[in-house]
C-alpha positions, 0 to 999 in steps of 0.5 A, a space after each residue: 820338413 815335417 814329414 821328413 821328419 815323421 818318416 824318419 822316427 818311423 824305423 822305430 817310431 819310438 826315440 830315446 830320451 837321454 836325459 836321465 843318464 845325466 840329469 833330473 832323476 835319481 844319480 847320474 850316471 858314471 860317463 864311462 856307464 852312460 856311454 855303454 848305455 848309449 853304445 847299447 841304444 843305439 845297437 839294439 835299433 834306437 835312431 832319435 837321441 834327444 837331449 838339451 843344453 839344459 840337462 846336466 848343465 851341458 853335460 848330457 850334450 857332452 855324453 851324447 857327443 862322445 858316445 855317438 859322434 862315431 855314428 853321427 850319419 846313422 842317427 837323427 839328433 835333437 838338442 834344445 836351447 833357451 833354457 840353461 843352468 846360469 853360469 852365475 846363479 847356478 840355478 835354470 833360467 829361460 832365455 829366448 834372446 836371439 842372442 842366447 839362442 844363438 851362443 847355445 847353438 854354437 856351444 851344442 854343436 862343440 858338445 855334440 861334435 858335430 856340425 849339424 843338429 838335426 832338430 833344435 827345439 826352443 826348450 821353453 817360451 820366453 815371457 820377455 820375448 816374443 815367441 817371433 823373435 826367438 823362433 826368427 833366430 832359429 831360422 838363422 840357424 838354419 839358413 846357416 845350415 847348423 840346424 836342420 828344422 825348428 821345434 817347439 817344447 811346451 807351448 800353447 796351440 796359439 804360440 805354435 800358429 804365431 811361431 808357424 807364421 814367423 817360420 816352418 816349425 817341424 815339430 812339438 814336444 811336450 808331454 803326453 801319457 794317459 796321465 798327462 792329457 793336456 795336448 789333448 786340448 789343441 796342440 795334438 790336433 793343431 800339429 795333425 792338421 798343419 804336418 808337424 810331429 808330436 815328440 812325447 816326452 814322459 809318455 811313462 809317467 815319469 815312471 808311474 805306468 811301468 809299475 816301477 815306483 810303488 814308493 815314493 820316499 825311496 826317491 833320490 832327494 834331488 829326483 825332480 818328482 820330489 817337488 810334482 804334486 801327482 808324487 807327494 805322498 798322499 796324492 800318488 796312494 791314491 793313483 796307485 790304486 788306477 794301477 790295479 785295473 791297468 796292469 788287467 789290460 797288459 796282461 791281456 794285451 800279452 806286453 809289460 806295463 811300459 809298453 801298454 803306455 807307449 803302444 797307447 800315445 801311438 794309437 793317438 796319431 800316426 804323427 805322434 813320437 814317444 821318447 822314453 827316458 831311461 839309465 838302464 839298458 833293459 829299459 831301454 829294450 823293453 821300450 823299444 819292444 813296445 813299437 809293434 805293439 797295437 792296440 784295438 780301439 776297445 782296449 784304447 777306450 777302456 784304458 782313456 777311462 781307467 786313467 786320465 785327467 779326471 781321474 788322476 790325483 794332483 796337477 803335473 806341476 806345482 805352482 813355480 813349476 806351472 809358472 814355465 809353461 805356455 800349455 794349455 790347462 784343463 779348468 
């Protein structure tokens, strides 16, 4: 299934993230806006959506559904379940219970209109429950045919091998740019090695590598890089400064600063599938741009020194953030 999967983000080998439309950065669009955006997406060539029962407390779902219901057999479609905004508490919970996986299912295939989902993605590990267990439930889904293949989203090389023993995992995504190396430790290999697709998703930097965002207090209140330590003040000053020297390479390489970021995650592996977020449609063509872009292994090296782990001021989550994740860590 992996490789079924990886043939089909070939054309392009660039996916789009729709989360931003509804959910976590700046203010969500208006629905008759996103729809267009989305209308747009898909007619300048983009074929892998990607969205969550978590974004926008289902409304992102609902979005995509309305937008591209129309166009369902021309396009491959990525949902995730295990992590939602609770009904009660109003507030994001993980929940890996075969249970919850399965009610999510069904109310992501209503949303989506339709009756199949390409590729579900556990969105998060269940601390309360073993990754066996919830990943068994997925394979349910398929054997009922709502779910074509199973994925991961932000876990460890060592849950990736547990979950591969319960049932075939197509793919993984977490997040991966020059500024977020952490996949570099083990999945990224691991998922080489054993025909599983990388989905990257902030393969930008959460905008940082566009050049976009010089100033962080202009930031919506509730823009979720409010509360990540790289955007606080102090700390994204000082990463400003790594952009001097990066902007030299897209100039020489003749691409915009956004495309450099992208031509990069896909010079680390032909198994690798960037999926950029973005609301506005010249984002979304400028993204796309990036798919022929190729790097040569000087211009790759220079830009691994120019930013990276080491380099870059302040960790990628804060503490409770940290706290959701089963990815391993740079000591």
């Amino acid at each position: 299934m992996a490789s079924a999967l990886n043939q089909y983000f070939a054309n392009p080998g660039i996916g789009l993230g729709c989360m931003n439309l509804s959910h976590a950065y700046n203010v969500p669009l208006a629905e008759e806006e996103a729809i267009q955006a989305l209308h747009a997406a898909f007619d300048m060539g983009y074929r892998h959506f990607d969205t969550a029962t978590l974004y926008g407390g289902g409304k992102n779902e609902t979005l995509v559904g309305k937008a591209l219901s129309s166009k369902r057999n021309s396009l491959f479609l990525a949902s995730k379940c295990g992590m939602a905004i609770g009904q009660e508490s109003g507030k994001k919970e993980i929940d890996g219970r075969p249970e919850t996986i399965k009610a999510q299912c069904e109310a992501s295939l209503r949303r989506l209109q339709t009756e199949f989902i390409d590729l579900y993605y556990l969105h998060r590990l269940d601390p309360n429950v073993p990754i066996e267990e919830s990943v068994g439930a997925l394979g349910d889904l398929v054997r009922e045919g709502k779910i074509g293949a199973v994925g991961l989203s932000e876990v460890s090389a060592k849950t990736l091998g547990r979950a591969q023993n319960e049932h075939p995992i197509a793919a993984l995504q977490t997040e991966y740019s020059l500024w977020s190396r952490n996949a570099e430790i083990a999945v990224l290999d691991f998922c080489r090695d054993n025909g599983i697709a990388f989905v990257a998703f902030s393969p930008l930097a959460r905008g940082f590598l566009t050049n976009g965002l010089r100033d962080v207090s202009t930031l919506e209140p509730k823009d979720i890089r409010n509360n990540m330590p790289r955007f606080n003040a102090e700390n994204y000053t000082r990463n400003l400064a790594l952009l001097d020297e990066y902007l030299n390479v897209a100039e020489a390489v003749g691409c915009t600063p956004a495309q450099l970021a992208l031509a990069w995650v896909k010079s680390k592996g032909d198994h690798i599938i960037p999926i950029p977020g973005t609301r506005l449609i010249s984002h979304m063509e400028e993204n796309l741009g990036a798919d022929p872009v190729k790097l040569d292994t000087a211009t790759v090296q220079r830009l691994d020194a120019i930013i990276n782990q080491n380099t870059v001021h302040g960790p990628r989550y804060s503490a409770v953030q940290q706290q959701e994740i089963d990815t391993e860590e740079f000591a």
